[in-house]
C-alpha positions as CSV (number, residue, x, y, z in Angstrom):
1,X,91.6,121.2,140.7
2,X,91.1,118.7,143.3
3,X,89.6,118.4,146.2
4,X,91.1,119.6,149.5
5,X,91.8,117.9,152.7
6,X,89.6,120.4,154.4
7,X,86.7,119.4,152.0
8,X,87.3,115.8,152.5
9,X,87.3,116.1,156.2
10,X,84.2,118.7,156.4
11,X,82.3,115.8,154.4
12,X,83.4,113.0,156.5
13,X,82.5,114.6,159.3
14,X,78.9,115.9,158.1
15,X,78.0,112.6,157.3
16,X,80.0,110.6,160.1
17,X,76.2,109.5,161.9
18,X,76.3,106.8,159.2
19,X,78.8,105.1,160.8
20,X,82.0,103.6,159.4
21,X,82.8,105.4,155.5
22,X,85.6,105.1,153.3
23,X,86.4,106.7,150.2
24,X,88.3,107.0,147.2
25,X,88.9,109.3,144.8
26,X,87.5,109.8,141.2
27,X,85.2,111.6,138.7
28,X,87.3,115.1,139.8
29,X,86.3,114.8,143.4
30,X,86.2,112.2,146.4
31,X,83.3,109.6,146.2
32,X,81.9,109.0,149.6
33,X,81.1,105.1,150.5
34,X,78.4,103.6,153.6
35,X,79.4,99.8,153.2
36,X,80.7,99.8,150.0
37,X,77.6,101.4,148.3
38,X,78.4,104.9,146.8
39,X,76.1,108.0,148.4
40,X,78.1,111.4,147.8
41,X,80.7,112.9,145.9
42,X,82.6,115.8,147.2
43,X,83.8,117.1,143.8
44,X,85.9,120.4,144.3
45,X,83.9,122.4,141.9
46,X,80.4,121.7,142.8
47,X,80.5,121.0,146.3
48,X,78.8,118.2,148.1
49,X,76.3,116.2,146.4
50,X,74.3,113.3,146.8
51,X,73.8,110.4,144.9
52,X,69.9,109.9,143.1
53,X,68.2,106.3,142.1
54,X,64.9,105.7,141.4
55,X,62.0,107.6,142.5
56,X,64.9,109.1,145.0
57,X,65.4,111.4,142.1
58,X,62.1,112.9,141.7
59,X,62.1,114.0,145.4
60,X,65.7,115.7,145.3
61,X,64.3,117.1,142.1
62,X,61.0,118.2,143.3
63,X,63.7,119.9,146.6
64,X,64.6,122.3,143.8
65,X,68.1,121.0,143.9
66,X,71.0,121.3,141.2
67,X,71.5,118.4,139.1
68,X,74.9,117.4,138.4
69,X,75.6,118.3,134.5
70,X,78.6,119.1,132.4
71,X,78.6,119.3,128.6
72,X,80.7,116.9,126.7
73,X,83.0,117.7,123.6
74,X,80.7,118.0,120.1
75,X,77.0,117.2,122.0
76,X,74.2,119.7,121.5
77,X,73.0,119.2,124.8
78,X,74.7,118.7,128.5
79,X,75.1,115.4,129.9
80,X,73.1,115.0,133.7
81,X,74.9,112.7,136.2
82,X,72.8,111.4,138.9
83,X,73.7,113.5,141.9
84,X,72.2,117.0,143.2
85,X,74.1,119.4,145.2
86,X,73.2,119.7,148.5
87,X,71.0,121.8,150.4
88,X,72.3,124.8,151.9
89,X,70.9,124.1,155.2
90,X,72.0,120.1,154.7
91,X,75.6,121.5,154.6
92,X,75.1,123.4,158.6
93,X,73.1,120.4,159.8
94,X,74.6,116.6,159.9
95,X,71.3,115.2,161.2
96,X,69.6,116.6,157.4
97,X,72.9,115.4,155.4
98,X,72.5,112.0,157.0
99,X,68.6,112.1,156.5
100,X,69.3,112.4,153.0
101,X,71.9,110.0,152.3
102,X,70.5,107.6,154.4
103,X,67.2,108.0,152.3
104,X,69.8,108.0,148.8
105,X,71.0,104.2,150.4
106,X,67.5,103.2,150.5
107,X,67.4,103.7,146.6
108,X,70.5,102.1,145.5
């Protein structure tokens, strides 16, 4: 399934204090861009999520948020893909999406 205009436009505008973004669509979903540098998928079944580097990943981890998996064909174990879904209270408050994609732009 992809992702809705409704979903695109929700994301766009949650994270719109960044300034200028563009988009394109891929991996199932929408991948969100701040000057060409990847921060956020939108992916239409596991919401919003936020792209992890570095010792970003720890502190997203250490928020208790859901890493990004799916298990591929014949592997014993799932593959993890480095975003984490949002926070509940990130998705009613811009100023906390933006905090946190601002810090996931520090790491790439």
């Amino acid at each position: 399934m992809s992702v809705t205009p409704e979903e695109i436009e929700f994301a766009t505008d949650l994270f719109s204090d960044l300034g200028p973004l563009t988009s394109r669509k891929m991996m199932g979903g929408l991948c969100l861009y701040s000057d060409g540098t990847i921060f956020a998928i939108v992916h239409s079944d596991y919401g919003t999520m936020i792209k992890g580097a570095g010792a970003f990943q720890d502190e997203l981890d250490a928020m208790g948020l859901t890493r990004w998996t799916y298990q591929r064909d014949n592997s014993p174990k799932p593959t993890a893909m480095p975003y984490w879904k949002l926070p509940e209270s990130a998705l009613d408050d811009p100023n906390e999406a933006c905090d946190l994609a601002r810090r996931a732009l520090e790491h790439l």
